[in-house]
N, C-alpha and C positions, 0 to 999 in steps of 0.2 A: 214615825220618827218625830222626835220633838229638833223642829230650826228656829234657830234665832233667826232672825233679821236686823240687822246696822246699821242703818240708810244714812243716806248722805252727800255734800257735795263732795267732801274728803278731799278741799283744798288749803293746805294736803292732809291727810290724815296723820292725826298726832296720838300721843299717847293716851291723853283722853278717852278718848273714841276704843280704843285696848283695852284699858282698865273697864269701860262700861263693858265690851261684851265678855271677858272673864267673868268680871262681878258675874252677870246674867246665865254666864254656861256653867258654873258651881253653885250658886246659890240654889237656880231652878232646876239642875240637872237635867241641861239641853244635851242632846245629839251633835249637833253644830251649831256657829253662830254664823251666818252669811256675813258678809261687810259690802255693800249692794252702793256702788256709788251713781250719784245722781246722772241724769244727760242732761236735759235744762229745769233746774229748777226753778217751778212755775214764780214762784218768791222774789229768786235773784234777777228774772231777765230785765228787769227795769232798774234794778240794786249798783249795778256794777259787773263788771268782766268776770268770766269762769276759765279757770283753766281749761286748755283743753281736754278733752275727756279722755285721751289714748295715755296723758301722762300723769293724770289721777286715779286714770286703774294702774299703770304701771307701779304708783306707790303704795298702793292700798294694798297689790301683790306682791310686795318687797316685805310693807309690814305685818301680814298674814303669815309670810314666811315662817314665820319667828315661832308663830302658836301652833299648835298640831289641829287644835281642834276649831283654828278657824278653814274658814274657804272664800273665795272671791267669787264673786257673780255679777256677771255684766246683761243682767234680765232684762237693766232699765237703761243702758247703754244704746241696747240694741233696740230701742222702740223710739218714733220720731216723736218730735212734739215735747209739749210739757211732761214732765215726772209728775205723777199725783201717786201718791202712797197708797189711797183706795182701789185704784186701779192695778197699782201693783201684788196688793195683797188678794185681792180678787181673783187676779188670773194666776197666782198660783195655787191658792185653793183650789181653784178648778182646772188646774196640771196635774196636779198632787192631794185629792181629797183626801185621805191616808194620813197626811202631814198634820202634825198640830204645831201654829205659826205662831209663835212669841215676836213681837215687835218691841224693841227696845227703843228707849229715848231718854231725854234726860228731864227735869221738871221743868225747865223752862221751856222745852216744848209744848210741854201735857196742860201746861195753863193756857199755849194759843191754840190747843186743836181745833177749836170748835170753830176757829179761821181756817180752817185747812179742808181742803177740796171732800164733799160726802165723809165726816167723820165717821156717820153712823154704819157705814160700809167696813171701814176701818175695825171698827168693835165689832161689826158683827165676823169678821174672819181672823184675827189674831187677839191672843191674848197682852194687854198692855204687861209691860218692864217698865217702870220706871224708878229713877233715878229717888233713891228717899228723903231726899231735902226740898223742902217749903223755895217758893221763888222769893228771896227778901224782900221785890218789891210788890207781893202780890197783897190784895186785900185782905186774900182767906188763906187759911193754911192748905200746906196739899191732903192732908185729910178731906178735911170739907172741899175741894174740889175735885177728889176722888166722888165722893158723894155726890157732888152737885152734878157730875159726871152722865154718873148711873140712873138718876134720877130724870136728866134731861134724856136720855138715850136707852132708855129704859128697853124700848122696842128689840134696839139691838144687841143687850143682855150683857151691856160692857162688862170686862175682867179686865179688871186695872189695878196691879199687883205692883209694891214699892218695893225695889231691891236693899237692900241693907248699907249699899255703899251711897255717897253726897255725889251733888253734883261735882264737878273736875275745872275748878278754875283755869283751863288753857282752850284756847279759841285757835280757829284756822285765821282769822283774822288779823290778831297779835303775834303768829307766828308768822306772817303773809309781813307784817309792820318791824317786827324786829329782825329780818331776813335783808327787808330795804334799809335798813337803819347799820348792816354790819354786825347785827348783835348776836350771841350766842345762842343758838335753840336744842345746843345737844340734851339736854333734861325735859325736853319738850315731844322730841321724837326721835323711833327707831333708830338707830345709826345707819342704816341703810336707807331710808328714807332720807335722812339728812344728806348723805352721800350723792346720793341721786339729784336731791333738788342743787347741791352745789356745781355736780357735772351740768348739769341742764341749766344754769345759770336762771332759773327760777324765782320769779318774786322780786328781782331787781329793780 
């Protein structure tokens, strides 16, 4: 079975984050795309506050709802400690050897992996999704860092495939800003999600 995977803190998950794994489940002609929300992201524990994690799956399964060929999985929920994406994609390779693991992202992630916990683990058990726009402030384009990619990581035989759609100018952060601020985020997310975060008085 060809699975996506979604990762993320998904505080809270917006339409963005939808739109990428569409793109990914038509374009590649996935199986499913998981939507896998983070428990401490190793990044943020120094960064600032996470939602709790019981009410960012709650919305990640509100806006999976919506799509048939999503699903929600709480893999990394359920494990203590920091979230490291290598770790993640590892042990379920070796749950599911059978599975071929598409990992989605967007470019601006793909230009900091090589900060990110054992990249070369990463390539060696999923296939990259990425997002097909250049990061504006990067030196190189995302061609040549696809390249520079493979070249550096050579060992683990990266497949770092661009999807056809841009990256998604809305951030969990902006929507986290204009929630405190009173402002509108219906165009930003699900209506259930939105719904949700207003009962829960969320982001206040």
């Amino acid at each position: 079975m060809k699975k996506g995977i979604l990762g993320g803190t998904f505080d809270p998950i917006h339409n963005g984050h939808l739109y990428l794994a569409e793109n990914a489940y038509r374009e590649f002609g996935l199986d499913l795309v998981f939507l896998m929300p983070a428990n401490v992201p190793y990044f943020k524990t120094v960064t600032g506050h996470v939602t709790d994690a019981s009410l960012r799956l709650e919305m990640t399964k509100l806006a999976a709802g919506e799509k048939p060929f999503l699903r929600v999985s709480d893999f990394e929920l359920m494990r203590e400690g920091n979230t490291y994406t290598a770790v993640t994609l590892e042990s379920l390779k070796a749950l599911h050897p059978e599975d071929e693991l598409y990992f989605i992202m967007g470019a601006d992630s793909l230009y900091k992996i090589e900060k990110w916990y054992k990249p070369e683990i990463i390539f060696s058990n999923a296939v990259i999704l990425c997002a097909g726009r250049s990061d504006d402030a990067a030196e190189i384009s995302l061609d040549e860092k696809i390249a520079q990619l493979k070249e550096k990581f050579s060992e683990s035989k990266p497949d770092i495939r661009k999807m056809s759609c841009g990256n998604i100018d809305i951030s969990s952060t902006m929507i986290r800003e204009m929630i405190s601020k009173g402002e509108d985020i219906s165009s930003m997310v699900p209506r259930s999600v939105e719904k949700y975060i207003l009962k829960k008085g969320l982001y206040r």
